[in-house]
C-alpha positions in Angstrom: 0.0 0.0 0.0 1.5 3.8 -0.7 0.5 5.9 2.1 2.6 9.1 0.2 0.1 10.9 -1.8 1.0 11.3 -5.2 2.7 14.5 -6.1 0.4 16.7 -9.1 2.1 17.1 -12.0 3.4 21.0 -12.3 1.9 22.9 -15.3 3.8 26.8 -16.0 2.0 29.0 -18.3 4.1 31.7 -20.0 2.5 32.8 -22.9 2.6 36.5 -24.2 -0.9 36.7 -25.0 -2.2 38.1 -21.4 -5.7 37.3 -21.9 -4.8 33.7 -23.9 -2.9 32.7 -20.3 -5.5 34.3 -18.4 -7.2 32.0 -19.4 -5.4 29.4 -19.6 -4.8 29.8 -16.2 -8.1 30.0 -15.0 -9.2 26.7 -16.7 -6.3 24.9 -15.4 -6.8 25.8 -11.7 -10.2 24.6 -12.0 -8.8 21.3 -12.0 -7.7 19.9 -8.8 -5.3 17.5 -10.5 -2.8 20.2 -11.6 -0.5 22.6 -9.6 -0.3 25.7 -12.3 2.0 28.2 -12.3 2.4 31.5 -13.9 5.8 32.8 -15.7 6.7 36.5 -14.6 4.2 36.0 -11.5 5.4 33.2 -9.4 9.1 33.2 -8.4 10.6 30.2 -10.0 14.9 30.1 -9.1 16.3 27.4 -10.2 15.7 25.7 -6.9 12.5 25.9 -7.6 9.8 23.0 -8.0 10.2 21.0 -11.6 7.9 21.5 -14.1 6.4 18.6 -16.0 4.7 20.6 -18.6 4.8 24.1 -19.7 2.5 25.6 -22.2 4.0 28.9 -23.8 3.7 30.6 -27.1 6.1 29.3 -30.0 8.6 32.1 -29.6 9.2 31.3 -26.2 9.1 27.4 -26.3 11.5 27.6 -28.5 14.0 29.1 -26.5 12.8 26.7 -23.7 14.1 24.0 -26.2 17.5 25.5 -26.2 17.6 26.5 -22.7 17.0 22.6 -21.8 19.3 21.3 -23.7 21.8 23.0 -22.4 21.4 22.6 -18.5 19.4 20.8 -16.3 17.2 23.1 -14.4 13.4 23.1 -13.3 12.5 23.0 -16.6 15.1 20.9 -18.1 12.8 17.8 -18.5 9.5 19.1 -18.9 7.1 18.5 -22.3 6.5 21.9 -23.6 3.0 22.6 -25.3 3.5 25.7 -27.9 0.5 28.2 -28.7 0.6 29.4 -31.8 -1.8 31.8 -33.9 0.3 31.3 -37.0 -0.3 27.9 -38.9 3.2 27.5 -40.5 4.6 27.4 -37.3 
């Protein structure tokens, strides 16, 4: 039997639509299953928890990309979900 509750996976929004991660935002917390966070609002250091998924817009999921290949931080292993308005992207 596990009698440690199971941790809930870490969302982080940071998209630089404000009213697209309002949004997002809103819907997520409405789910007790998720422990969202909000880039630029919440202090994140790189002792900070790990994310398991982040959901940004393409320009910045990109650099997220590059960032995590280069070190392993907080958001070094976490699946990235990219916004995008533009359909060749």
């Amino acid at each position: 039997m596990n009698l440690h509750p199971l941790r809930r996976p870490n969302i982080l929004v940071m998209h630089q639509d404000p009213i697209l991660c309002a949004g997002l935002v809103a819907a997520l917390r409405q789910e007790a299953a998720f422990e969202v966070f909000v880039h630029a609002v919440d202090s994140l250091g790189p002792d900070g928890p790990r994310m398991d998924a982040i959901i940004a817009d393409y320009d910045s999921a990109m650099q997220l990309v590059e960032d995590a290949t280069r070190r392993n931080g907080p958001l070094g292993t976490a699946r990235i979900l990219a916004l995008t308005s533009n359909d060749r992207e």
